[in-house]
OpenMM code with the backbone's topology and positions (N, CA, C; nanometers):
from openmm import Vec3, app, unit

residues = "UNK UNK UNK UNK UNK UNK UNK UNK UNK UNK UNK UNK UNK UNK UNK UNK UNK UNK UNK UNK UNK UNK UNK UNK UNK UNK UNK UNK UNK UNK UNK UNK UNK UNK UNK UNK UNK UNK UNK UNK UNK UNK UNK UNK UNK UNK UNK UNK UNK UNK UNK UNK UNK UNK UNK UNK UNK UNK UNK UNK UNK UNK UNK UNK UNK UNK UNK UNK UNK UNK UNK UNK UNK UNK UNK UNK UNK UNK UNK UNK UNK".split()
positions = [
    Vec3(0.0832, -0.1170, 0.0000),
    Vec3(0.0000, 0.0000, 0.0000),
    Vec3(0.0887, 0.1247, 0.0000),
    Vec3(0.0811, 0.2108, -0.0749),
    Vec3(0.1345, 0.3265, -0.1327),
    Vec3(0.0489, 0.3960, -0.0468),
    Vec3(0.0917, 0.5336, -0.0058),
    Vec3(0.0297, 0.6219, 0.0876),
    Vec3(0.1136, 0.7370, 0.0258),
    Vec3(-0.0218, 0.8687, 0.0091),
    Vec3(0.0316, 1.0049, -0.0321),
    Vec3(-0.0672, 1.1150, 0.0524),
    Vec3(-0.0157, 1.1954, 0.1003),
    Vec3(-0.0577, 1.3433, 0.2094),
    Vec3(-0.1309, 1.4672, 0.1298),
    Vec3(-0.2372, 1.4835, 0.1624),
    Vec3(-0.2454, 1.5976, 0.0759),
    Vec3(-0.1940, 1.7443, 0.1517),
    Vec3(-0.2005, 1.7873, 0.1021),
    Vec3(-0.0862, 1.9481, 0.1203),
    Vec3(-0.1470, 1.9740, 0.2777),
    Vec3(-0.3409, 1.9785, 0.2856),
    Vec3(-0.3364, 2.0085, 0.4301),
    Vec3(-0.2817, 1.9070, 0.5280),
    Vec3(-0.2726, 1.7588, 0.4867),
    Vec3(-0.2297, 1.6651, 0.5985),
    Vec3(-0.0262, 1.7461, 0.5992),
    Vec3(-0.0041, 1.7512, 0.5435),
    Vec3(0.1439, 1.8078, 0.5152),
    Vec3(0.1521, 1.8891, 0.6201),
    Vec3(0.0706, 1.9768, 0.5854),
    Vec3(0.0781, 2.1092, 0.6944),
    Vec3(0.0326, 2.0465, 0.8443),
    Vec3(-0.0314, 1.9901, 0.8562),
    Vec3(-0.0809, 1.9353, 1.0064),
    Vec3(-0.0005, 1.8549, 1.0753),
    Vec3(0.1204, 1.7912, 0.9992),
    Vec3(0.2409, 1.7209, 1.0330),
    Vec3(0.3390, 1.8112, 1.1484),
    Vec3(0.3698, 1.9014, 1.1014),
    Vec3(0.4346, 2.0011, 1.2143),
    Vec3(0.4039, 2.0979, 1.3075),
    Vec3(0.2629, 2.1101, 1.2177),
    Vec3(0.1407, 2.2183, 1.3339),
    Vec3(0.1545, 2.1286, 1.4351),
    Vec3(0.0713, 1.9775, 1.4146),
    Vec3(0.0078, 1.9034, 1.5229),
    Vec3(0.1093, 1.8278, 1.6010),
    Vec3(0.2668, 1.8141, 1.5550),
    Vec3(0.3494, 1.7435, 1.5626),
    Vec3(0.3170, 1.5982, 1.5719),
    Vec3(0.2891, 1.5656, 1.4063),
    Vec3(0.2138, 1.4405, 1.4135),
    Vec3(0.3831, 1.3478, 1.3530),
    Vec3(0.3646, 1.2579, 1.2985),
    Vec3(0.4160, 1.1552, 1.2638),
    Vec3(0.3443, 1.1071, 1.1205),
    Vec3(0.4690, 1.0915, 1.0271),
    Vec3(0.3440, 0.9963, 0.9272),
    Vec3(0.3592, 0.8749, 0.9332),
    Vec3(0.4585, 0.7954, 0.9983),
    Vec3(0.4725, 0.6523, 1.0709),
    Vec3(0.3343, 0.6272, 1.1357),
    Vec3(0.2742, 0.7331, 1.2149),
    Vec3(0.2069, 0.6786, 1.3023),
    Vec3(0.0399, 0.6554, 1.2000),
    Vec3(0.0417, 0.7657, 1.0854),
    Vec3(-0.0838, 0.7602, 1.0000),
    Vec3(-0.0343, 0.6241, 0.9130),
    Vec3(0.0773, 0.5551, 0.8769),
    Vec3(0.0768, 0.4318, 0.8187),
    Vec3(0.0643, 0.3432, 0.9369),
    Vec3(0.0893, 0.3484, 1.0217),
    Vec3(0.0465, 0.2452, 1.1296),
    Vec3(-0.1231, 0.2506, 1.1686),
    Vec3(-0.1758, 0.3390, 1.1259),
    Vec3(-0.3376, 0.3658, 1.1713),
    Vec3(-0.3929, 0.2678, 1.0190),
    Vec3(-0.3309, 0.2660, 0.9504),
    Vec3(-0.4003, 0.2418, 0.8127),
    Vec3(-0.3285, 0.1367, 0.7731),
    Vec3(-0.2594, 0.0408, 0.8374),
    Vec3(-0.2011, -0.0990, 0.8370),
    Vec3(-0.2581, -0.1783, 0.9290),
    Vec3(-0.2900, -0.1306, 1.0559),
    Vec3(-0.3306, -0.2156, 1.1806),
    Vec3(-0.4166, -0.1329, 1.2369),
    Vec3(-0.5292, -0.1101, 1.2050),
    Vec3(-0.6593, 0.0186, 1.2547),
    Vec3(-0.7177, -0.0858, 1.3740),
    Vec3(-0.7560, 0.0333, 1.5113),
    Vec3(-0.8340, -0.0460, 1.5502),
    Vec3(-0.9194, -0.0048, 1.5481),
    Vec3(-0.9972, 0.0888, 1.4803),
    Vec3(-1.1396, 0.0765, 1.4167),
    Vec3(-1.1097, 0.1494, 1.2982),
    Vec3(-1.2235, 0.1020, 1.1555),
    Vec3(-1.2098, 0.1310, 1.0892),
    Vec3(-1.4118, 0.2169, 1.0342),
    Vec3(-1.4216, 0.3413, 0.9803),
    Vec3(-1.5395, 0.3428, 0.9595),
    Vec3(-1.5421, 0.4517, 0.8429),
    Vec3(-1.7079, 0.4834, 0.8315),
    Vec3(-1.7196, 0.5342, 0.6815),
    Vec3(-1.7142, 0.7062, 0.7753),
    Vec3(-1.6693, 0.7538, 0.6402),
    Vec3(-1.6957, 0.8882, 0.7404),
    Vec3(-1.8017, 0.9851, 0.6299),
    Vec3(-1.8897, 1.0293, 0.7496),
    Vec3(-2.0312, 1.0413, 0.7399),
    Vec3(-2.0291, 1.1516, 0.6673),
    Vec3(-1.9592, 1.2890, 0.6642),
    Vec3(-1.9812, 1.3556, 0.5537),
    Vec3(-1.9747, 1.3422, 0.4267),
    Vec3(-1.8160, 1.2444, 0.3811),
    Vec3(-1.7205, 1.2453, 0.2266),
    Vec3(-1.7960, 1.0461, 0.2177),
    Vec3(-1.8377, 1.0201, 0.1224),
    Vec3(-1.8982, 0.9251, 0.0903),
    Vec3(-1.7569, 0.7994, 0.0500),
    Vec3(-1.7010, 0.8839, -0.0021),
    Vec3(-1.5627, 0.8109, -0.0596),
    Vec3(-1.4584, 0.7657, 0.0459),
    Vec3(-1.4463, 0.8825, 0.1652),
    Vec3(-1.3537, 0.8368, 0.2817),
    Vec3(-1.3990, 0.7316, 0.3886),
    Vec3(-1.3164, 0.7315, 0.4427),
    Vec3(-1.2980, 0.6030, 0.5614),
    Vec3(-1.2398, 0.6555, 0.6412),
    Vec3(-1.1968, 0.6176, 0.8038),
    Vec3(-1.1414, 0.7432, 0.8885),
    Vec3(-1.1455, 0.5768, 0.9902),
    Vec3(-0.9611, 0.5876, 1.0026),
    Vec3(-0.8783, 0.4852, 1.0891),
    Vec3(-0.8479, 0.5280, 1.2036),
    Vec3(-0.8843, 0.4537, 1.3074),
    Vec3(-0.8483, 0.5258, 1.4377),
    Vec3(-0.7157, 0.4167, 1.5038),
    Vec3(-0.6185, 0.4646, 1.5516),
    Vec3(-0.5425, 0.3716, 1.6232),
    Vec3(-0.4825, 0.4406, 1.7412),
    Vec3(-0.4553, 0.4068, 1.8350),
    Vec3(-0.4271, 0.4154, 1.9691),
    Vec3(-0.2703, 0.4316, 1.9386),
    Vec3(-0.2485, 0.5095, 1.9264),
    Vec3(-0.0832, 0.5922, 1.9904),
    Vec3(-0.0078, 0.5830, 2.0976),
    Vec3(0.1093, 0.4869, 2.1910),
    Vec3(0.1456, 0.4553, 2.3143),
    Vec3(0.2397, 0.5847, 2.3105),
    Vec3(0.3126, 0.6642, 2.1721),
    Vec3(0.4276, 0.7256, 2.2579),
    Vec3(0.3446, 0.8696, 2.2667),
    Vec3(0.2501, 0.8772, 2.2149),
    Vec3(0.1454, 0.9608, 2.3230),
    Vec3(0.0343, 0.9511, 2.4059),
    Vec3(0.0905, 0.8748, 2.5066),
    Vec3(0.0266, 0.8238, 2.6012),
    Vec3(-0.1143, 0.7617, 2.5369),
    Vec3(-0.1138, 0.6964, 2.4994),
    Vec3(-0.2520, 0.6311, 2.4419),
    Vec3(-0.3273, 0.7236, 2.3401),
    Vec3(-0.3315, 0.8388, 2.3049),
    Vec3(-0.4433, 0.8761, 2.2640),
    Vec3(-0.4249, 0.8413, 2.0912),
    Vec3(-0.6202, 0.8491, 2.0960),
    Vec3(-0.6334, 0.7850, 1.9417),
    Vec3(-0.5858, 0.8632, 1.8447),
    Vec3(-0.5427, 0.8562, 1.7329),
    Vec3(-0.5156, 0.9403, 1.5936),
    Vec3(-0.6281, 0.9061, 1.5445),
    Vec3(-0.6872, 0.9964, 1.4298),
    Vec3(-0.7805, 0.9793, 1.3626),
    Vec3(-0.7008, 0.9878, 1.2041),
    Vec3(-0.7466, 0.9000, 1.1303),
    Vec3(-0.7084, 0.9356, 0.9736),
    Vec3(-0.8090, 0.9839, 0.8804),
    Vec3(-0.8103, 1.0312, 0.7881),
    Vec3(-0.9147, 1.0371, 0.7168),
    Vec3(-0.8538, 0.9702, 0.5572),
    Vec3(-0.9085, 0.8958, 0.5249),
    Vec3(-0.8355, 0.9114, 0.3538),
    Vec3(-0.9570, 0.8113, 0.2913),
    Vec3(-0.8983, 0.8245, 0.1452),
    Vec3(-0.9463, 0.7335, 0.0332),
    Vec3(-0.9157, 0.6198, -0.0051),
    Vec3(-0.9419, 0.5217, -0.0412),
    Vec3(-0.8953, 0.4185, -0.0995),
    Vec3(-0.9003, 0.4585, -0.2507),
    Vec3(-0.7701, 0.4622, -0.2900),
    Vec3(-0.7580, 0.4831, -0.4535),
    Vec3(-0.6796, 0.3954, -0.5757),
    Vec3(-0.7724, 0.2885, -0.5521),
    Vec3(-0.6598, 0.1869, -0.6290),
    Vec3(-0.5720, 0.1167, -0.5250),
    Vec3(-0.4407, 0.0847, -0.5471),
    Vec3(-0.3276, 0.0445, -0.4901),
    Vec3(-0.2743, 0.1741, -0.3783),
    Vec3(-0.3305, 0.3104, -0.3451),
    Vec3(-0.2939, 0.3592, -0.2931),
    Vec3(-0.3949, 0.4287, -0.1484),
    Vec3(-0.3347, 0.4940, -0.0480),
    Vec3(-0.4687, 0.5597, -0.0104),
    Vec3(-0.3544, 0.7470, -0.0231),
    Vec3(-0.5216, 0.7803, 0.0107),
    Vec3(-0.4526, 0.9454, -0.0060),
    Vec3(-0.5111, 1.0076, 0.1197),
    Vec3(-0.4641, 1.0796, 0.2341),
    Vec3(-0.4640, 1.0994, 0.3499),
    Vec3(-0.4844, 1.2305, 0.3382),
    Vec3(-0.6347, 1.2686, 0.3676),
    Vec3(-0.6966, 1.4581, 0.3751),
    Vec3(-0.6094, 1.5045, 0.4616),
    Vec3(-0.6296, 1.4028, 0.6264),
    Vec3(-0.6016, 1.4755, 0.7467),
    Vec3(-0.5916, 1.3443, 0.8642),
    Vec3(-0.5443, 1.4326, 0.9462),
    Vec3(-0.5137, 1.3089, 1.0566),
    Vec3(-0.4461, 1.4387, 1.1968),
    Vec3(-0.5469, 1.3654, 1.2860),
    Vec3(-0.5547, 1.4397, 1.3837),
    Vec3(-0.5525, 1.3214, 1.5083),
    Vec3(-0.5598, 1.3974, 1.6462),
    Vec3(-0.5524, 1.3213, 1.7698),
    Vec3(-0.7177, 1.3674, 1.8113),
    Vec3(-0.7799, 1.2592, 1.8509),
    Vec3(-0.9432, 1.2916, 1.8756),
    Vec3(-0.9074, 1.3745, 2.0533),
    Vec3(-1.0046, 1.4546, 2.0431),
    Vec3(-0.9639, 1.5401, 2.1848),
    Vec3(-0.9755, 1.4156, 2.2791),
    Vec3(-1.1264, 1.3498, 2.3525),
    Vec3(-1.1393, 1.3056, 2.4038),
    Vec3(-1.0701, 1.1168, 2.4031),
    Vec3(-1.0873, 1.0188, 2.3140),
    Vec3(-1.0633, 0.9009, 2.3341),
    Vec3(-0.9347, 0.8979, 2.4028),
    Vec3(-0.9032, 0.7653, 2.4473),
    Vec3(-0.7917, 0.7082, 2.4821),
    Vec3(-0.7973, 0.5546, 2.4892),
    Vec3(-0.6111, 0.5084, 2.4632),
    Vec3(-0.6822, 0.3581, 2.4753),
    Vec3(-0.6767, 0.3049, 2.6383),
] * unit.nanometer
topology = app.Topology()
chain = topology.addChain("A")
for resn in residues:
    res = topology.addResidue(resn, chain)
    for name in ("N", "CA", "C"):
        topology.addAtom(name, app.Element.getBySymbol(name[0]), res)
């Protein structure tokens, strides 16, 4: 699986001090996976993050072929694992 950022996930990488290890780890081994209710086309991976203290990442992306393409990816305020 090929994985590409779009310019806002780019930018949210150093705003949010995210990781994109951690958005291929959400979208290799999700522990939940669901439709996301606005974009008909996306899906939105949640996985539990240990080197920040548990909390979930959220992904958002597409399935496009052999690849996915990643809007955004954020830490949900509230969950934890």
């Amino acid at each position: 699986m090929r994985l590409f950022f779009s310019i806002h996930a780019i930018d949210m990488i150093s705003e949010r001090e995210l990781s994109t290890d951690w958005a291929a780890r959400a979208l290799v081994d999700p522990d939940v996976v669901e439709p996301d209710p606005k974009h008909l086309k996306r899906l939105r991976a949640f996985k539990a993050i240990p080197e920040r203290d548990g909390r979930v990442l959220r992904v958002v992306y597409e399935e496009i072929g052999d690849y996915r393409l990643i809007f955004t990816f954020f830490f949900d305020r509230g969950p934890r694992a």
